[in-house]
FIKEKOL-558891 format. One record per residue: x, y, z of N, C-alpha, C in turn. Coordinates in steps of 0.001 Angstrom, whole numbers, plus 500000, padded with zeros to 6 digits. Each point is the difference from the previous one (the first is absolute). Layout:
% residues N
XYZXYZXYZ;...
//
This chain:
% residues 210
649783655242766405499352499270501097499395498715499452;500671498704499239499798499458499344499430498688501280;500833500031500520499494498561501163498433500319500772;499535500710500298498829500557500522498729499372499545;500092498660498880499061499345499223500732498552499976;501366499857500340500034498601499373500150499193501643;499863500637501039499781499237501362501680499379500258;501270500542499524501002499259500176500830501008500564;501324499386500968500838501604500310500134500302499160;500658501686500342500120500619498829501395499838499234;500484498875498815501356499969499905500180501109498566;501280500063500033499787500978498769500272498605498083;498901499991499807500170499171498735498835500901498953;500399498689498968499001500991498448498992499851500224;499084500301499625498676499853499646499514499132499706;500575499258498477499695498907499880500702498463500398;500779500508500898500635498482500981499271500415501496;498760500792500298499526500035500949498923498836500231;500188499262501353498831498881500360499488499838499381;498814498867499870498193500267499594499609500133501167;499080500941500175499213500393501272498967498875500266;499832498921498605498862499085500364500379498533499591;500136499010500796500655498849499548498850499267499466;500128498699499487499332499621499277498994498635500791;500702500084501111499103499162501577499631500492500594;499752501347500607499459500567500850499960501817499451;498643500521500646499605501367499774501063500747500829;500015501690499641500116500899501031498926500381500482;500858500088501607498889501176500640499972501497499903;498424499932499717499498501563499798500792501019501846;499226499518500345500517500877501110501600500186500106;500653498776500066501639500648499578500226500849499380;499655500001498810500062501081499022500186501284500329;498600500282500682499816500879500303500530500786501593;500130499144500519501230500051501120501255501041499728;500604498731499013501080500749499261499702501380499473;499174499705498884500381501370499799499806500987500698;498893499835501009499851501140500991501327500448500483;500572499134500308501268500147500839500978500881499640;500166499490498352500677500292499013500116501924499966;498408500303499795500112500962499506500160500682501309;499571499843501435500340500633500950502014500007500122;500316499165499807501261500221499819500700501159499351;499222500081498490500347501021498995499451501058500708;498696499944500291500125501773501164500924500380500702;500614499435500824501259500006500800500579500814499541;500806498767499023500940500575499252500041501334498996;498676500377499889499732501126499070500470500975501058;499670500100501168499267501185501272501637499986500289;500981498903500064501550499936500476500640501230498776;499941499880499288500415500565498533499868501521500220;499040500569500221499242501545500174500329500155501828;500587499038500906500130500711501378498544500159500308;499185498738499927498649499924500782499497498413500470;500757499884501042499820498706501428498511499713499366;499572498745499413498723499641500229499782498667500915;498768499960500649500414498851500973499554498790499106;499605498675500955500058498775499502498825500030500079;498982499635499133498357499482500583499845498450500202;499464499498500664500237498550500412498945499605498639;500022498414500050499690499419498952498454500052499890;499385500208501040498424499737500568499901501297499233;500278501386500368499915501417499284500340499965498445;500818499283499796500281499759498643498626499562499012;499472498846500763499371499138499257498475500960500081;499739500952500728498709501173500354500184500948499316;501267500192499647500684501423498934498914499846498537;499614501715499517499921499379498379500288499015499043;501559499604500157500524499237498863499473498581500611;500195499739501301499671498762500528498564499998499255;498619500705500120499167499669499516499563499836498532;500868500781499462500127499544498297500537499133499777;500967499501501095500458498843499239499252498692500219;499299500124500914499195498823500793498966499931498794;498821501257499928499181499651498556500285499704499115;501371500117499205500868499722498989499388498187500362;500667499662500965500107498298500187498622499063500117;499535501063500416497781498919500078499245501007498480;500885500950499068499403499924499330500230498778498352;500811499261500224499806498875499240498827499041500608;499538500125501113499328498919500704498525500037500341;499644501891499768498805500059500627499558501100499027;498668500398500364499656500950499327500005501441500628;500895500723499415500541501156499903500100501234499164;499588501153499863499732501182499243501263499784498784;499248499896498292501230500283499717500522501000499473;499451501102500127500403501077499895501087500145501501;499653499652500986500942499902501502501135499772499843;500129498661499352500948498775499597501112500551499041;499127500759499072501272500543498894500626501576500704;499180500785501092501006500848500078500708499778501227;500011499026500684500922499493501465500842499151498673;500062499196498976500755499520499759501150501132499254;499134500792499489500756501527499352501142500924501359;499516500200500966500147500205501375501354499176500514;499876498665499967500907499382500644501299499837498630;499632500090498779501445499351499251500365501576499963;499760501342499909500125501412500112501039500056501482;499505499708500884500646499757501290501797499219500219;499891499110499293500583499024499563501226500023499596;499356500337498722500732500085498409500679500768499619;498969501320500166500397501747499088501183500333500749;501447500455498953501053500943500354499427501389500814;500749499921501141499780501321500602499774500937499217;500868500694498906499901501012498974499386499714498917;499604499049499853499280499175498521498290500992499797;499929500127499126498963500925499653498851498989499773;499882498861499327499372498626499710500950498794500783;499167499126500391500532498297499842499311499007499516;500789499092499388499836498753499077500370498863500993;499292499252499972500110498812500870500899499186498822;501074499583501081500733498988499545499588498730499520;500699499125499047499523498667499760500331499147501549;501359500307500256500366499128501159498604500199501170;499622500970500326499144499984501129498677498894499863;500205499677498778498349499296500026500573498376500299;501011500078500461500768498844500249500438499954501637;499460500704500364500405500099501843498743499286500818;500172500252500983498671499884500937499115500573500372;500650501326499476498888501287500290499257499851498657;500610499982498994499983500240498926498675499389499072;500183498742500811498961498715499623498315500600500813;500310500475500665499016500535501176499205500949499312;500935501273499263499491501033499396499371499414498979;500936499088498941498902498806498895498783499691500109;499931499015501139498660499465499992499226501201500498;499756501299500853499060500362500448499370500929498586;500759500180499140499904500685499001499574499268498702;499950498696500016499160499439499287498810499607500247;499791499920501139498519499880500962499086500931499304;501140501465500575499519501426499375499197500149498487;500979499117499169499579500400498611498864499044499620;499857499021500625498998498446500056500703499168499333;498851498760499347500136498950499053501074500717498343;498759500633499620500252500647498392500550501221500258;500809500583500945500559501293499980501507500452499268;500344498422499939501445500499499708500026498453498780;501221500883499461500136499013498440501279499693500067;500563498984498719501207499906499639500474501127499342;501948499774500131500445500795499541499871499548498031;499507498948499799499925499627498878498682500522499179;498821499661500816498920499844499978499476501767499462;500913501117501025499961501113500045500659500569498770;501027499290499254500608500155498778499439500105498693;499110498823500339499205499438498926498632501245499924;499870499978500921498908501302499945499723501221499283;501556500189500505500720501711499216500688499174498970;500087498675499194500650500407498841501289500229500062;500838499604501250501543500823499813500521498735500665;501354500033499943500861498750500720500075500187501424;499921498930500863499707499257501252501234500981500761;501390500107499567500799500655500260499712501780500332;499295500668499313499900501180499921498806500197500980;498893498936500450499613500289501593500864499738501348;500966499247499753500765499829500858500721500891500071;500624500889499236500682500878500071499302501540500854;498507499617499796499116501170500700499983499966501540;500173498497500595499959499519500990501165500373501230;501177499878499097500751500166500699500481501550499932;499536500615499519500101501619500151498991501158500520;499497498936500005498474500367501179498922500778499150;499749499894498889499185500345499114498810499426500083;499944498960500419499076498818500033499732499293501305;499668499368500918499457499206501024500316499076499840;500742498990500555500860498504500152499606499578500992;498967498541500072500047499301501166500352498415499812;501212499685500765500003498391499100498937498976501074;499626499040499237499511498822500607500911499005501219;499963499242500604500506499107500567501298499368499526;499629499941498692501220499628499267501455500655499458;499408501523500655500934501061499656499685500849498696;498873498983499535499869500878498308499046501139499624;500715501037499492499373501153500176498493499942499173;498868500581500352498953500644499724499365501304500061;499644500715498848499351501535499800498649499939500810;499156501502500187499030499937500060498848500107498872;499387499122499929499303500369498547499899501083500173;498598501159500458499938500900499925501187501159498923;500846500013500811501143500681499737500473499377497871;499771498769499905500335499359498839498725501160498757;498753499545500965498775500202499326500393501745499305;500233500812500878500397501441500003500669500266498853;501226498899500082500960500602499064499804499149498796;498964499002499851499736499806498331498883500869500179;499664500606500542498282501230499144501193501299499564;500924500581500772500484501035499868500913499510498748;501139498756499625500310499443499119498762500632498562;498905499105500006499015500207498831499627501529499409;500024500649501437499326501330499475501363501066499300;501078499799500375501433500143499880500609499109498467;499432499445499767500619498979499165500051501067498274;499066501216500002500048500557498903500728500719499835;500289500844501159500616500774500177501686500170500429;500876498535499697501346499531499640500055499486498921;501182500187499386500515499071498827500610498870500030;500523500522501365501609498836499970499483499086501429;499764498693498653499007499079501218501428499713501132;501104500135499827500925499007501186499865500943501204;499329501522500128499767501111500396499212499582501442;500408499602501109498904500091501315499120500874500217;498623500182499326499426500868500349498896499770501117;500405498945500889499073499467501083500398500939501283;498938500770500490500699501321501075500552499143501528;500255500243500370500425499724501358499315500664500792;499822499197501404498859500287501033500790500038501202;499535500232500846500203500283501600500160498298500363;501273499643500330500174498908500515499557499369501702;499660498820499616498685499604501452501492499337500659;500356499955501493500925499048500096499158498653500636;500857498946499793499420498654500661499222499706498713;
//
């Protein structure tokens, strides 16, 4: 359900020859967005309920936008803008990429790189850096330097969902300190108790999405 974020029909192309959802003269609109995807995913109900021999009807767009998801997704969009719970913020943003994202049968999901490149995607970004504040989130470099290990081997945490990935505006990914802070104390106290320094002994945590 890849078009459901980039606001374009749905044609069948790659990923990375898909639109930019944001040109470089003019913003998107939030409410489109969210339009769409409302739409989107009422569609995918449909089609789920067609599959199993269960008629679901149409909810008009007004019901849509009053539905749960309509309202997570709406705080999702005024929480870059206003002040908003962020404890709220991180589990509607947890909530909506879970909704989203996760394989029907998938036991975990990992947010894609491509999604932080959509319209939804950008949406889930900013409300989730709001979430973390000013000093909440670091470089993927910055976070390297911390733990002592190459820039590569947090990135590699990132994209396997070991770790929390939120990129900036620019697309470029950032950790949460916190999460950094954790795994150089557990690193130190751990550090006697390996030999073989190339050895990851930094534990892995419960991944935040957004």
């Amino acid at each position: 359900m890849r078009e459901f974020a980039t606001l374009f029909p749905p044609i069948d192309i790659a990923v990375d020859e898909a639109p930019s959802v944001r040109g470089d003269d003019h913003a998107w609109d939030d409410e489109e967005v969210i339009d769409t995807v409302l739409r989107l995913v009422a569609d995918h109900h449909r089609a789920v309920g067609a599959a199993i021999g269960k008629r679901s009807f149409s909810p008009s767009l007004a019901e849509l936008r009053q539905s749960p998801l309509g309202q997570d997704l709406r705080l999702l969009a005024v929480a870059g803008y206003g002040d908003v719970s962020r404890d709220q913020v991180r589990e509607t943003a947890a909530r909506v990429s879970d909704l989203l994202l996760r394989p029907l049968a998938a036991e975990q999901m990992v947010i894609p790189r491509w999604f932080w490149f959509t319209a939804i995607g950008r949406i889930v970004a900013r409300a989730a850096r709001a979430a973390y504040g000013d000093d909440g989130l670091i470089s993927v470099d910055e976070a390297a330097d911390r733990l002592g290990i190459a820039p590569e081997l947090v990135l590699g945490w990132a994209e396997d969902g070991a770790i929390a990935s939120i990129p900036d505006e620019a697309g470029r990914p950032f950790v949460p300190r916190d999460a950094i802070e954790r795994r150089r104390l557990v690193a130190r106290e751990l550090a006697g108790l390996r030999g073989h320094s190339g050895e990851d002994v930094l534990v892995r945590e419960e991944r935040i999405p957004a």
